[in-house]
N, C-alpha and C positions, 0 to 999 in steps of 0.2 A: 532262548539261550544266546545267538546269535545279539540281540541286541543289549544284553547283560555284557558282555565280552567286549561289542563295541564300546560300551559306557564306558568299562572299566581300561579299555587302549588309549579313548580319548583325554580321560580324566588324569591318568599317568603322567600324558604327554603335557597335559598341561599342570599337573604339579612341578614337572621339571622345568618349566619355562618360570614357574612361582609367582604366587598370588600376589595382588598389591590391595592390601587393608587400608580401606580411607577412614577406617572409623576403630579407633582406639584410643585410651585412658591414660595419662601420667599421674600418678597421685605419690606428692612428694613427701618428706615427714613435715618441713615445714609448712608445706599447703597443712595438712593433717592437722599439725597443734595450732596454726593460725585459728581454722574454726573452731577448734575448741576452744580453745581460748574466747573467741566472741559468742562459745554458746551456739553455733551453728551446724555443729554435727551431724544433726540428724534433719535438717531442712530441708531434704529431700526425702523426707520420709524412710530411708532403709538406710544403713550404717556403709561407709567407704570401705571398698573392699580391699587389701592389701596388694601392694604394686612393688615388683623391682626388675630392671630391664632383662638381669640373667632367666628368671621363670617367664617373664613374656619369648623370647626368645625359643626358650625349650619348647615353647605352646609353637612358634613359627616352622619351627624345625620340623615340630610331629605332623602339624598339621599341611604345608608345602607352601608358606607365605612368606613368601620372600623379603616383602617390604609391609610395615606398618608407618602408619600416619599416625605421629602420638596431637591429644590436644588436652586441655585439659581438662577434667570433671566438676560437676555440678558439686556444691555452688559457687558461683562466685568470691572469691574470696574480697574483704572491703579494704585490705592493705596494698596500696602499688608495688612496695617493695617485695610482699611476697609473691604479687604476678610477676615481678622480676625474676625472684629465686626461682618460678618453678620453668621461666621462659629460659633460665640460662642453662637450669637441669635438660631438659629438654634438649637443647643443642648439644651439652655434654653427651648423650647419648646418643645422638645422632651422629658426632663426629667419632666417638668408640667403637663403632660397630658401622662402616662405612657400607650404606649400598641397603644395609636391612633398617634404618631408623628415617624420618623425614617428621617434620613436627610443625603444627602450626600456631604462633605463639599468644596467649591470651592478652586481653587489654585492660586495663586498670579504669573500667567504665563504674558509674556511668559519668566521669568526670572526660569531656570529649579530647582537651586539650591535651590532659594528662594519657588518654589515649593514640592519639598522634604522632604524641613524644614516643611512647613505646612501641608504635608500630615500625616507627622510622630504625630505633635501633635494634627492635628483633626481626629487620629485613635487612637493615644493611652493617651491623655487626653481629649479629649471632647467627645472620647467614639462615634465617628462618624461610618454611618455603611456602606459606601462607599462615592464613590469622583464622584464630579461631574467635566466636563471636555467639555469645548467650541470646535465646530467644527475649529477653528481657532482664536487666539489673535493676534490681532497687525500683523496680516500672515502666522505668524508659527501655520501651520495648523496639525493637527494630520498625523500622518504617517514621518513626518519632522526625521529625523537622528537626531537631537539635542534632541529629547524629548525619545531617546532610552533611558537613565541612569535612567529616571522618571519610563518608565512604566517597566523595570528592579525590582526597587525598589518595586515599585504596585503590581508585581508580585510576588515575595518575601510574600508579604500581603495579596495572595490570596483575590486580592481587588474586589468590584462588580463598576465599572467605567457606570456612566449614562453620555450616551454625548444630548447636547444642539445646534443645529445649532444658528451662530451669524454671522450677517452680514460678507459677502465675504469681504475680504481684502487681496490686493487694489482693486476697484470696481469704474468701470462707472455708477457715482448715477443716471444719465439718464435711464440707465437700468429699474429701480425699478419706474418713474415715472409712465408706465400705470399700471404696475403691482407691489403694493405691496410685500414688501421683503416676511411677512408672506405666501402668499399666491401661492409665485411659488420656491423663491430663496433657503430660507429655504430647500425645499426639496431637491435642487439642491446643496445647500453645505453640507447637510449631508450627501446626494450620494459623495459627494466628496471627502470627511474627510475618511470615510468609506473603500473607494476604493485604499486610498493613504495605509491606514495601510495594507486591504488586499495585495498591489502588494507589497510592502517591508514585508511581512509574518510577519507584527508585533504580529500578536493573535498567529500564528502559534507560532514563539522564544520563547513568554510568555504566555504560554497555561493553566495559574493559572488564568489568567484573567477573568472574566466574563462581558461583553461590553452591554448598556441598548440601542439600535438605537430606538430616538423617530420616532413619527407620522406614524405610520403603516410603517416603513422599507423605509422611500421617497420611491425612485428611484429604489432602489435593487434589488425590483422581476424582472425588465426590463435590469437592469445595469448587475447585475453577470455572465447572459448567454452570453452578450456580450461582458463582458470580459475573459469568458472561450474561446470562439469562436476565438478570435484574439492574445489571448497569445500567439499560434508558432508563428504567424506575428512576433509580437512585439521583441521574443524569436530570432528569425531569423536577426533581425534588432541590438537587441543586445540593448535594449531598454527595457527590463524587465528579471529578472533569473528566477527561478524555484520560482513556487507561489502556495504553498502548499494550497488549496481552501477547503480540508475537515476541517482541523488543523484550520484554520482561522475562515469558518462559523460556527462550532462549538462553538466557545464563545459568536457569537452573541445573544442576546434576543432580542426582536422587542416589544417596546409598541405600544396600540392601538389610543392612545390619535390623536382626528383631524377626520376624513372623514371614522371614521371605516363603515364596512360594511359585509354580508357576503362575497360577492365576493372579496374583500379587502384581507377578511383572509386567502380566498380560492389562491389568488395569494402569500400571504407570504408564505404557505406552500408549494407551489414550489421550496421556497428557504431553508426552516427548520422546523422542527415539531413542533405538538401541545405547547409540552414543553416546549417552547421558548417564550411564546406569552403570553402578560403581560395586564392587563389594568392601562389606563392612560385616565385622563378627562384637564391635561392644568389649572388648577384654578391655578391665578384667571382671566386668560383670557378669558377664557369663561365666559356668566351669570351663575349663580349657576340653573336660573330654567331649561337654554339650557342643563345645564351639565346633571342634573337630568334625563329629558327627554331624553336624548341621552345614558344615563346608563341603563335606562327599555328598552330604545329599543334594545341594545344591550344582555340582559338578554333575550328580547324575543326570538331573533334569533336566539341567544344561546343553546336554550331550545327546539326551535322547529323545526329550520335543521336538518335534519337525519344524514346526513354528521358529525356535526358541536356538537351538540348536548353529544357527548360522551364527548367533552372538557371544557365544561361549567365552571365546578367548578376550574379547571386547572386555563384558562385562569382571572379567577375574580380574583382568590386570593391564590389556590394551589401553583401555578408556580412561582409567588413573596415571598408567604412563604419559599417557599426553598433557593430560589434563596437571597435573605436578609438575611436568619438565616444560610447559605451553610451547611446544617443536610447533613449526608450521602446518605440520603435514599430521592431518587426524588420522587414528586408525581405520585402515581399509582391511585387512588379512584376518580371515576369520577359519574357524576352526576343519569347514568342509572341504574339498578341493574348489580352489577356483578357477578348474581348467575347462567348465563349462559352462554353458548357459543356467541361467537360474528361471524355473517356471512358476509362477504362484500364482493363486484364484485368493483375491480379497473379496468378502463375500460381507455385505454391509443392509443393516436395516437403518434405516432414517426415517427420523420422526415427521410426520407429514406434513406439519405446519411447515418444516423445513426444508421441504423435497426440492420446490423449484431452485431456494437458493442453492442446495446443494448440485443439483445438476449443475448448475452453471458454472461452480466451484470445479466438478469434478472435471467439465471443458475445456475449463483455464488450465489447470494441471496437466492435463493431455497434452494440451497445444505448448504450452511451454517447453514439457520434459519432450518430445515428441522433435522439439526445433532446436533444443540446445543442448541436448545430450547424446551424445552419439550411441552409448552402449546402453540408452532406453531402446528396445527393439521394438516391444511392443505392447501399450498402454489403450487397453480398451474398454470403455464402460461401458455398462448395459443394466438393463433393468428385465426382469423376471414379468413375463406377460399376466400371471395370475396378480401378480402384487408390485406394483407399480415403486413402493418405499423399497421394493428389495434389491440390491444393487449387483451385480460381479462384474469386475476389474479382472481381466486377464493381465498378467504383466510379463513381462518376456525382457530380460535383461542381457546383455553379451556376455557378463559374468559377475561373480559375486564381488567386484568391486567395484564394477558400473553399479549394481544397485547401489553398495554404500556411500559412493558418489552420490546417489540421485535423493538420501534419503539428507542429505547434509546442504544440497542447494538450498537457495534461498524461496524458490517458487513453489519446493514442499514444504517449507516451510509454514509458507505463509495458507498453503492447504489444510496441512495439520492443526495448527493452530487455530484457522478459522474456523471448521466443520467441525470441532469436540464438541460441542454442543445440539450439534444436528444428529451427531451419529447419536443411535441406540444401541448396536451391535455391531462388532468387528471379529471377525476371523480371520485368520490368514492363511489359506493351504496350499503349501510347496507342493509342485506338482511334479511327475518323472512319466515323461516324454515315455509312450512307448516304442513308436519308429524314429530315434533322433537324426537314422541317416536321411530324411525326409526333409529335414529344415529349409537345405538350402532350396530343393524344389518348389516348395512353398512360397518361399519368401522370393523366389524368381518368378511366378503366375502375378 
Protein backbone atom coordinates (compact mmCIF):
# COMPACT_ATOMS: atom_id res chain seq x y z
CA UNK A 1 0.00 0.00 0.00
CA UNK A 2 2.80 2.19 1.06
CA UNK A 3 4.41 1.92 -2.17
CA UNK A 4 1.17 2.40 -4.36
CA UNK A 5 0.72 5.96 -2.48
CA UNK A 6 4.43 6.59 -3.09
CA UNK A 7 3.98 5.99 -6.96
CA UNK A 8 0.99 7.90 -7.06
CA UNK A 9 2.95 11.34 -4.82
CA UNK A 10 5.79 10.89 -7.11
CA UNK A 11 3.75 10.71 -10.30
CA UNK A 12 1.59 13.89 -9.29
CA UNK A 13 4.69 15.76 -8.59
CA UNK A 14 5.82 15.11 -11.76
CA UNK A 15 2.75 15.80 -13.71
CA UNK A 16 2.87 19.17 -12.28
CA UNK A 17 6.36 19.74 -13.36
CA UNK A 18 4.90 18.25 -17.22
CA UNK A 19 5.93 15.86 -19.44
CA UNK A 20 7.88 16.90 -22.66
CA UNK A 21 6.71 14.59 -25.90
CA UNK A 22 9.56 14.07 -28.32
CA UNK A 23 7.58 12.16 -30.56
CA UNK A 24 4.38 13.37 -32.13
CA UNK A 25 2.47 13.74 -35.55
CA UNK A 26 1.23 17.01 -37.62
CA UNK A 27 -0.81 15.76 -40.30
CA UNK A 28 -1.97 18.90 -42.30
CA UNK A 29 -5.02 18.97 -44.93
CA UNK A 30 -2.69 19.76 -47.48
CA UNK A 31 -0.04 17.03 -46.54
CA UNK A 32 -3.43 14.84 -46.61
CA UNK A 33 -4.65 15.78 -50.39
CA UNK A 34 -1.07 16.16 -51.66
CA UNK A 35 -0.85 12.11 -51.25
CA UNK A 36 -3.94 11.63 -52.47
CA UNK A 37 -3.67 13.25 -55.07
CA UNK A 38 -0.10 11.06 -56.02
CA UNK A 39 -2.09 7.96 -55.05
CA UNK A 40 -0.07 7.53 -51.84
CA UNK A 41 -2.59 7.17 -49.12
CA UNK A 42 -2.23 4.26 -48.07
CA UNK A 43 1.70 3.66 -48.46
CA UNK A 44 2.22 2.97 -45.20
CA UNK A 45 -0.05 0.45 -45.05
CA UNK A 46 -3.08 1.95 -42.55
CA UNK A 47 -5.04 5.20 -43.48
CA UNK A 48 -3.68 8.87 -41.64
CA UNK A 49 -5.36 9.34 -38.76
CA UNK A 50 -7.10 12.83 -38.30
CA UNK A 51 -4.90 15.71 -36.50
CA UNK A 52 -5.76 19.36 -35.31
CA UNK A 53 -3.73 21.06 -32.60
CA UNK A 54 -7.04 22.11 -30.18
CA UNK A 55 -7.76 17.89 -29.76
CA UNK A 56 -3.90 17.35 -29.43
CA UNK A 57 -3.76 19.81 -26.76
CA UNK A 58 -7.06 18.50 -24.85
CA UNK A 59 -4.99 14.91 -25.08
CA UNK A 60 -1.78 17.25 -23.19
CA UNK A 61 -3.89 18.78 -20.74
CA UNK A 62 -5.58 15.23 -19.60
CA UNK A 63 -2.68 13.50 -19.81
CA UNK A 64 0.01 16.24 -17.86
CA UNK A 65 2.28 17.02 -21.05
CA UNK A 66 3.36 19.87 -21.05
CA UNK A 67 5.36 20.22 -24.28
CA UNK A 68 5.01 18.05 -27.66
CA UNK A 69 7.54 17.82 -30.37
CA UNK A 70 5.46 17.95 -33.54
CA UNK A 71 7.23 16.31 -36.90
CA UNK A 72 5.84 15.06 -39.55
CA UNK A 73 4.19 11.69 -40.49
CA UNK A 74 4.94 9.07 -42.86
CA UNK A 75 5.16 9.28 -45.98
CA UNK A 76 7.08 11.54 -47.34
CA UNK A 77 5.35 13.70 -49.37
CA UNK A 78 7.23 14.22 -53.23
CA UNK A 79 6.11 18.18 -53.51
CA UNK A 80 8.88 20.72 -51.76
CA UNK A 81 6.21 23.16 -51.46
CA UNK A 82 4.03 21.16 -49.49
CA UNK A 83 7.14 20.25 -47.06
CA UNK A 84 6.90 23.88 -46.95
CA UNK A 85 3.16 24.25 -46.18
CA UNK A 86 3.30 21.77 -43.51
CA UNK A 87 6.93 23.32 -42.11
CA UNK A 88 5.19 26.71 -41.77
CA UNK A 89 1.86 25.06 -40.31
CA UNK A 90 4.00 23.58 -37.72
CA UNK A 91 5.65 26.92 -36.62
CA UNK A 92 1.99 28.49 -36.81
CA UNK A 93 1.29 26.34 -34.03
CA UNK A 94 4.06 26.40 -32.16
CA UNK A 95 4.05 30.19 -32.04
CA UNK A 96 -0.12 29.98 -30.99
CA UNK A 97 0.29 28.07 -28.18
CA UNK A 98 3.70 29.47 -26.69
CA UNK A 99 5.74 26.96 -24.20
CA UNK A 100 3.26 23.59 -25.22
CA UNK A 101 4.27 23.21 -29.10
CA UNK A 102 8.29 22.84 -30.54
CA UNK A 103 8.48 21.26 -34.05
CA UNK A 104 11.01 19.81 -36.05
CA UNK A 105 10.70 20.70 -39.69
CA UNK A 106 10.73 18.18 -42.61
CA UNK A 107 13.08 18.22 -45.79
CA UNK A 108 12.06 18.07 -49.26
CA UNK A 109 14.52 14.90 -49.88
CA UNK A 110 15.69 13.09 -51.51
CA UNK A 111 16.76 16.21 -53.54
CA UNK A 112 19.98 17.11 -51.11
CA UNK A 113 20.32 20.83 -52.24
CA UNK A 114 16.75 21.48 -52.25
CA UNK A 115 17.19 20.10 -48.75
CA UNK A 116 19.63 22.50 -47.42
CA UNK A 117 17.69 25.37 -48.86
CA UNK A 118 14.88 24.33 -46.52
CA UNK A 119 16.67 23.44 -43.54
CA UNK A 120 18.27 26.91 -43.61
CA UNK A 121 14.87 28.65 -43.55
CA UNK A 122 13.01 26.34 -41.19
CA UNK A 123 15.95 27.11 -38.65
CA UNK A 124 16.50 30.57 -39.23
CA UNK A 125 13.06 31.91 -40.35
CA UNK A 126 10.42 29.69 -39.01
CA UNK A 127 12.55 29.68 -35.95
CA UNK A 128 12.24 25.64 -36.21
CA UNK A 129 13.95 23.66 -33.21
CA UNK A 130 15.27 20.70 -35.18
CA UNK A 131 14.79 18.69 -38.42
CA UNK A 132 13.00 15.78 -38.84
CA UNK A 133 14.47 13.22 -41.13
CA UNK A 134 12.91 9.68 -42.82
CA UNK A 135 14.59 6.50 -42.36
CA UNK A 136 14.85 6.43 -46.16
CA UNK A 137 13.02 8.66 -49.32
CA UNK A 138 12.51 7.28 -52.59
CA UNK A 139 15.80 4.73 -51.22
CA UNK A 140 18.23 6.94 -50.41
CA UNK A 141 18.39 5.86 -46.99
CA UNK A 142 20.36 7.59 -44.25
CA UNK A 143 23.95 6.74 -44.01
CA UNK A 144 23.88 7.22 -48.21
CA UNK A 145 27.33 9.29 -49.34
CA UNK A 146 25.12 11.87 -51.06
CA UNK A 147 23.43 13.00 -47.93
CA UNK A 148 27.09 13.76 -46.48
CA UNK A 149 27.03 17.81 -47.70
CA UNK A 150 23.40 17.78 -45.67
CA UNK A 151 24.31 16.56 -42.49
CA UNK A 152 27.78 18.53 -42.94
CA UNK A 153 25.59 21.47 -42.92
CA UNK A 154 23.11 20.18 -39.75
CA UNK A 155 26.30 19.92 -38.09
CA UNK A 156 27.52 23.38 -38.64
CA UNK A 157 23.79 24.02 -36.83
CA UNK A 158 24.50 22.00 -33.90
CA UNK A 159 21.06 20.50 -35.04
CA UNK A 160 18.85 18.04 -32.72
CA UNK A 161 17.85 15.54 -36.05
CA UNK A 162 14.53 13.17 -34.95
CA UNK A 163 14.43 10.31 -37.42
CA UNK A 164 10.87 8.56 -38.49
CA UNK A 165 11.14 4.96 -40.00
CA UNK A 166 9.05 5.09 -43.62
CA UNK A 167 8.38 2.23 -45.64
CA UNK A 168 11.49 0.26 -46.91
CA UNK A 169 12.34 1.13 -50.44
CA UNK A 170 12.40 -0.87 -52.96
CA UNK A 171 10.22 -3.57 -51.02
CA UNK A 172 8.39 -6.85 -51.74
CA UNK A 173 4.86 -5.55 -50.58
CA UNK A 174 4.04 -9.37 -50.10
CA UNK A 175 6.42 -8.89 -47.25
CA UNK A 176 4.14 -6.69 -45.22
CA UNK A 177 0.95 -8.72 -46.05
CA UNK A 178 0.86 -10.91 -42.70
CA UNK A 179 2.57 -8.50 -41.01
CA UNK A 180 1.87 -4.99 -40.85
CA UNK A 181 4.62 -2.47 -41.91
CA UNK A 182 3.92 -0.70 -38.45
CA UNK A 183 4.32 -3.53 -36.53
CA UNK A 184 7.50 -5.37 -37.49
CA UNK A 185 9.17 -3.42 -40.63
CA UNK A 186 9.35 -0.22 -38.90
CA UNK A 187 11.56 -1.39 -36.37
CA UNK A 188 13.54 -3.25 -39.06
CA UNK A 189 14.27 0.05 -41.19
CA UNK A 190 15.08 2.09 -38.33
CA UNK A 191 17.69 -0.60 -37.30
CA UNK A 192 18.66 -0.12 -40.66
CA UNK A 193 18.92 3.58 -41.24
CA UNK A 194 20.77 3.60 -37.89
CA UNK A 195 23.51 1.08 -38.68
CA UNK A 196 24.05 2.39 -42.27
CA UNK A 197 25.19 5.90 -40.60
CA UNK A 198 26.92 4.15 -37.63
CA UNK A 199 29.24 1.83 -40.17
CA UNK A 200 30.17 5.00 -42.47
CA UNK A 201 31.02 6.92 -38.73
CA UNK A 202 28.44 9.60 -39.98
CA UNK A 203 27.74 10.75 -35.86
CA UNK A 204 31.24 10.05 -35.37
CA UNK A 205 32.57 13.04 -38.73
CA UNK A 206 29.69 15.20 -37.26
CA UNK A 207 29.70 15.00 -33.57
CA UNK A 208 27.54 18.37 -33.26
CA UNK A 209 24.72 16.22 -34.14
CA UNK A 210 22.35 15.19 -31.73
CA UNK A 211 20.22 11.99 -33.48
CA UNK A 212 16.24 11.30 -31.83
CA UNK A 213 16.01 6.88 -32.60
CA UNK A 214 12.11 6.37 -32.31
CA UNK A 215 10.21 3.33 -30.55
CA UNK A 216 12.43 2.28 -27.76
CA UNK A 217 15.95 2.01 -29.97
CA UNK A 218 13.90 -0.89 -32.61
CA UNK A 219 16.51 -3.42 -33.06
CA UNK A 220 19.75 -1.74 -31.40
CA UNK A 221 20.03 -3.23 -28.15
CA UNK A 222 20.29 -6.61 -30.19
CA UNK A 223 21.93 -5.08 -33.49
CA UNK A 224 25.11 -2.99 -32.02
CA UNK A 225 26.75 -6.15 -30.15
CA UNK A 226 26.41 -7.82 -33.36
CA UNK A 227 27.89 -5.54 -35.05
CA UNK A 228 30.88 -4.99 -32.81
CA UNK A 229 31.29 -8.68 -32.82
CA UNK A 230 31.82 -8.99 -36.67
CA UNK A 231 33.52 -5.78 -37.50
CA UNK A 232 37.31 -7.52 -37.73
CA UNK A 233 35.17 -10.00 -40.09
CA UNK A 234 33.94 -7.42 -42.09
CA UNK A 235 37.36 -5.29 -41.49
CA UNK A 236 39.28 -8.38 -42.83
CA UNK A 237 37.12 -8.73 -45.94
CA UNK A 238 37.54 -5.15 -46.56
CA UNK A 239 33.99 -4.55 -46.42
CA UNK A 240 33.86 -2.00 -43.61
CA UNK A 241 37.01 0.72 -42.21
CA UNK A 242 37.47 1.75 -38.76
CA UNK A 243 33.88 2.46 -37.12
CA UNK A 244 34.38 4.62 -34.33
CA UNK A 245 31.08 3.03 -32.04
CA UNK A 246 31.84 5.38 -28.74
CA UNK A 247 31.91 8.73 -31.18
CA UNK A 248 28.82 7.39 -33.00
CA UNK A 249 26.44 6.14 -29.87
CA UNK A 250 27.14 9.11 -28.20
CA UNK A 251 24.71 11.18 -30.27
CA UNK A 252 22.17 8.89 -30.12
CA UNK A 253 18.79 9.57 -27.83
CA UNK A 254 16.22 6.78 -27.92
CA UNK A 255 12.55 7.79 -27.42
CA UNK A 256 10.17 5.68 -25.60
CA UNK A 257 7.15 5.97 -27.84
CA UNK A 258 5.39 2.13 -28.75
CA UNK A 259 5.91 -1.14 -26.46
CA UNK A 260 7.90 0.90 -23.46
CA UNK A 261 8.37 -1.20 -20.58
CA UNK A 262 10.76 -1.66 -17.66
CA UNK A 263 12.67 -4.41 -19.19
CA UNK A 264 12.68 -2.28 -22.49
CA UNK A 265 14.71 0.34 -20.72
CA UNK A 266 16.61 -2.01 -19.03
CA UNK A 267 17.84 -3.39 -22.37
CA UNK A 268 18.50 0.42 -24.00
CA UNK A 269 20.83 0.88 -21.24
CA UNK A 270 22.94 -1.74 -22.52
CA UNK A 271 23.35 0.47 -25.30
CA UNK A 272 23.49 4.24 -23.57
CA UNK A 273 22.59 5.91 -20.35
CA UNK A 274 19.79 7.26 -18.42
CA UNK A 275 20.53 10.62 -20.21
CA UNK A 276 19.64 9.54 -23.49
CA UNK A 277 16.09 8.22 -22.89
CA UNK A 278 13.22 10.47 -23.95
CA UNK A 279 9.53 10.14 -23.64
CA UNK A 280 7.43 9.70 -26.73
CA UNK A 281 3.43 8.66 -26.86
CA UNK A 282 3.08 8.62 -31.20
CA UNK A 283 -0.26 11.03 -31.15
CA UNK A 284 -2.24 10.85 -33.11
CA UNK A 285 -1.83 7.24 -33.67
CA UNK A 286 -2.55 5.96 -30.74
CA UNK A 287 -6.12 6.69 -28.93
CA UNK A 288 -5.50 9.64 -26.57
CA UNK A 289 -7.31 7.37 -23.62
CA UNK A 290 -4.38 4.38 -24.72
CA UNK A 291 -1.92 7.08 -24.76
CA UNK A 292 -2.99 8.45 -21.33
CA UNK A 293 -3.01 5.01 -19.66
CA UNK A 294 0.22 4.07 -21.13
CA UNK A 295 1.92 7.51 -19.69
CA UNK A 296 0.69 6.62 -15.71
CA UNK A 297 1.83 3.29 -16.36
CA UNK A 298 4.97 4.32 -17.27
CA UNK A 299 5.11 7.14 -14.44
CA UNK A 300 4.34 4.16 -12.24
CA UNK A 301 7.30 2.02 -12.96
CA UNK A 302 9.06 4.93 -13.12
CA UNK A 303 8.76 5.65 -9.58
CA UNK A 304 8.76 2.41 -8.24
CA UNK A 305 11.79 0.26 -9.69
CA UNK A 306 14.60 0.78 -7.53
CA UNK A 307 16.72 0.37 -10.50
CA UNK A 308 14.77 2.73 -12.54
CA UNK A 309 13.34 5.11 -10.26
CA UNK A 310 16.63 7.48 -9.85
CA UNK A 311 15.68 8.47 -13.79
CA UNK A 312 12.19 9.39 -13.50
CA UNK A 313 12.16 13.04 -13.89
CA UNK A 314 15.17 12.65 -16.49
CA UNK A 315 13.49 10.48 -18.64
CA UNK A 316 9.67 12.55 -18.73
CA UNK A 317 10.97 15.64 -19.39
CA UNK A 318 14.69 16.69 -17.95
CA UNK A 319 16.53 14.86 -20.68
CA UNK A 320 14.16 16.65 -23.74
CA UNK A 321 14.59 19.90 -21.79
CA UNK A 322 18.27 19.90 -22.52
CA UNK A 323 18.31 18.19 -25.15
CA UNK A 324 15.57 20.94 -27.29
CA UNK A 325 17.02 24.02 -25.50
CA UNK A 326 21.02 22.37 -25.90
CA UNK A 327 21.86 24.77 -22.19
CA UNK A 328 25.36 23.62 -21.18
CA UNK A 329 24.50 22.08 -18.16
CA UNK A 330 22.90 18.32 -18.59
CA UNK A 331 20.32 17.29 -16.29
CA UNK A 332 21.62 16.28 -12.81
CA UNK A 333 18.26 16.34 -10.27
CA UNK A 334 16.48 13.50 -10.14
CA UNK A 335 13.29 12.42 -8.66
CA UNK A 336 14.92 10.75 -4.95
CA UNK A 337 16.48 13.09 -2.42
CA UNK A 338 19.78 13.95 -3.16
CA UNK A 339 20.90 14.68 0.20
CA UNK A 340 22.69 11.47 0.56
CA UNK A 341 24.91 9.01 -0.38
CA UNK A 342 23.87 6.76 -3.19
CA UNK A 343 24.87 2.79 -2.63
CA UNK A 344 24.45 0.30 -5.62
CA UNK A 345 25.74 -3.56 -6.21
CA UNK A 346 26.34 -3.88 -10.20
CA UNK A 347 26.20 -7.47 -10.49
CA UNK A 348 27.59 -8.58 -14.11
CA UNK A 349 28.16 -11.93 -15.99
CA UNK A 350 30.74 -11.69 -18.95
CA UNK A 351 31.10 -13.82 -21.58
CA UNK A 352 34.40 -15.74 -20.99
CA UNK A 353 36.19 -15.27 -24.11
CA UNK A 354 35.93 -11.83 -22.79
CA UNK A 355 36.85 -11.89 -19.24
CA UNK A 356 40.42 -10.76 -19.37
CA UNK A 357 39.53 -7.82 -21.61
CA UNK A 358 36.95 -6.94 -19.50
CA UNK A 359 38.85 -6.88 -16.11
CA UNK A 360 41.21 -4.77 -17.62
CA UNK A 361 38.47 -2.53 -18.81
CA UNK A 362 36.82 -2.72 -15.39
CA UNK A 363 40.65 -1.31 -14.02
CA UNK A 364 40.68 1.57 -16.17
CA UNK A 365 37.41 2.63 -15.04
CA UNK A 366 38.24 2.35 -11.44
CA UNK A 367 41.37 4.25 -11.68
CA UNK A 368 40.03 6.99 -13.70
CA UNK A 369 36.70 7.70 -11.79
CA UNK A 370 38.62 6.92 -8.53
CA UNK A 371 41.34 10.00 -9.63
CA UNK A 372 39.10 12.48 -11.16
CA UNK A 373 35.94 12.47 -9.56
CA UNK A 374 35.71 13.52 -6.32
CA UNK A 375 32.06 12.40 -5.46
CA UNK A 376 33.05 8.69 -6.85
CA UNK A 377 33.69 7.43 -3.10
CA UNK A 378 33.78 4.05 -3.86
CA UNK A 379 34.30 1.91 -7.06
CA UNK A 380 35.14 -1.75 -6.37
CA UNK A 381 35.28 -4.82 -8.61
CA UNK A 382 35.40 -8.11 -7.83
CA UNK A 383 34.64 -11.40 -9.02
CA UNK A 384 32.63 -14.31 -7.27
CA UNK A 385 35.16 -17.19 -6.15
CA UNK A 386 32.86 -20.08 -7.53
CA UNK A 387 32.64 -18.27 -11.01
CA UNK A 388 35.16 -16.28 -12.01
CA UNK A 389 32.67 -14.48 -15.34
CA UNK A 390 30.64 -13.24 -12.27
CA UNK A 391 31.34 -9.80 -11.48
CA UNK A 392 30.11 -7.05 -8.46
CA UNK A 393 30.90 -3.58 -8.45
CA UNK A 394 30.31 -1.96 -5.19
CA UNK A 395 29.74 1.73 -5.90
CA UNK A 396 29.48 4.34 -3.38
CA UNK A 397 28.86 7.89 -4.65
CA UNK A 398 28.75 11.28 -2.29
CA UNK A 399 25.25 11.81 -3.88
CA UNK A 400 22.93 11.46 -6.70
CA UNK A 401 24.52 13.97 -8.62
CA UNK A 402 28.14 12.76 -8.38
CA UNK A 403 26.79 9.59 -9.92
CA UNK A 404 25.00 11.41 -12.78
CA UNK A 405 28.17 13.25 -13.12
CA UNK A 406 30.24 10.17 -13.35
CA UNK A 407 27.73 8.35 -15.72
CA UNK A 408 28.27 11.46 -18.33
CA UNK A 409 32.32 11.59 -18.26
CA UNK A 410 34.12 10.64 -20.92
CA UNK A 411 35.99 7.61 -19.27
CA UNK A 412 32.49 5.95 -18.73
CA UNK A 413 31.90 6.42 -21.52
CA UNK A 414 34.34 4.91 -23.18
CA UNK A 415 33.61 1.68 -20.57
CA UNK A 416 30.18 1.43 -21.57
CA UNK A 417 30.55 1.48 -24.88
CA UNK A 418 33.46 -0.74 -24.94
CA UNK A 419 32.22 -3.73 -22.84
CA UNK A 420 28.43 -4.19 -24.59
CA UNK A 421 29.55 -6.66 -26.18
CA UNK A 422 31.43 -8.52 -23.22
CA UNK A 423 28.55 -8.13 -20.87
CA UNK A 424 25.89 -11.15 -20.83
CA UNK A 425 24.10 -9.74 -17.70
CA UNK A 426 23.59 -6.62 -15.97
CA UNK A 427 21.71 -5.63 -12.85
CA UNK A 428 21.89 -2.84 -10.96
CA UNK A 429 20.84 -3.08 -6.95
CA UNK A 430 20.42 0.28 -4.97
CA UNK A 431 21.45 -0.54 -1.77
CA UNK A 432 20.18 1.09 1.85
CA UNK A 433 22.96 1.35 4.31
CA UNK A 434 21.86 -0.07 7.48
CA UNK A 435 24.21 1.68 9.95
CA UNK A 436 24.76 5.03 7.83
CA UNK A 437 26.09 6.65 11.10
CA UNK A 438 29.09 4.34 10.41
CA UNK A 439 30.33 5.86 7.15
CA UNK A 440 32.47 8.30 8.46
CA UNK A 441 34.22 5.63 10.74
CA UNK A 442 34.84 3.40 8.03
CA UNK A 443 36.12 5.47 5.65
CA UNK A 444 38.50 7.08 8.48
CA UNK A 445 40.20 3.12 9.21
Amino acid sequence: MFNVLLATMIATATMAQGVVDVHSHIITPEFVSALENEGRLMDEGFPLPKYDAESHLRWMDEAGVQTSVLTLAAPQPASPKVVRQVNIAAARIKSEHPGRFLFCAALPLPDVSKAIEEAKYALDVLKADGIKMATNVQGQYLGSPELDTLFAFLNERKAVVILHPHRPEPVNKHVMVQTPLAMQEYLAETTRAVSNMISRNVLARYPQLKVVVPHCGAYLPLAIPRMKSLTPVMQANKMVGEIDYEANLRALYYDLAGAHSPETIRMLLTITSPDHLLYGSDYPYVAPQALTQSLARMKQYLSTEPDLAPFCEMILYKNAQWLMSQSSEKPSTISRSTDGMLFRLAEIEVHPQYLKEYLAAAAEIQKASLAEEPGVVCLFPTQTKEDSTQIRILEIYASQQAYQHHIQTAHFQKYKQGTLHMVKHLKLQDLQPLTPETMNIIFKR
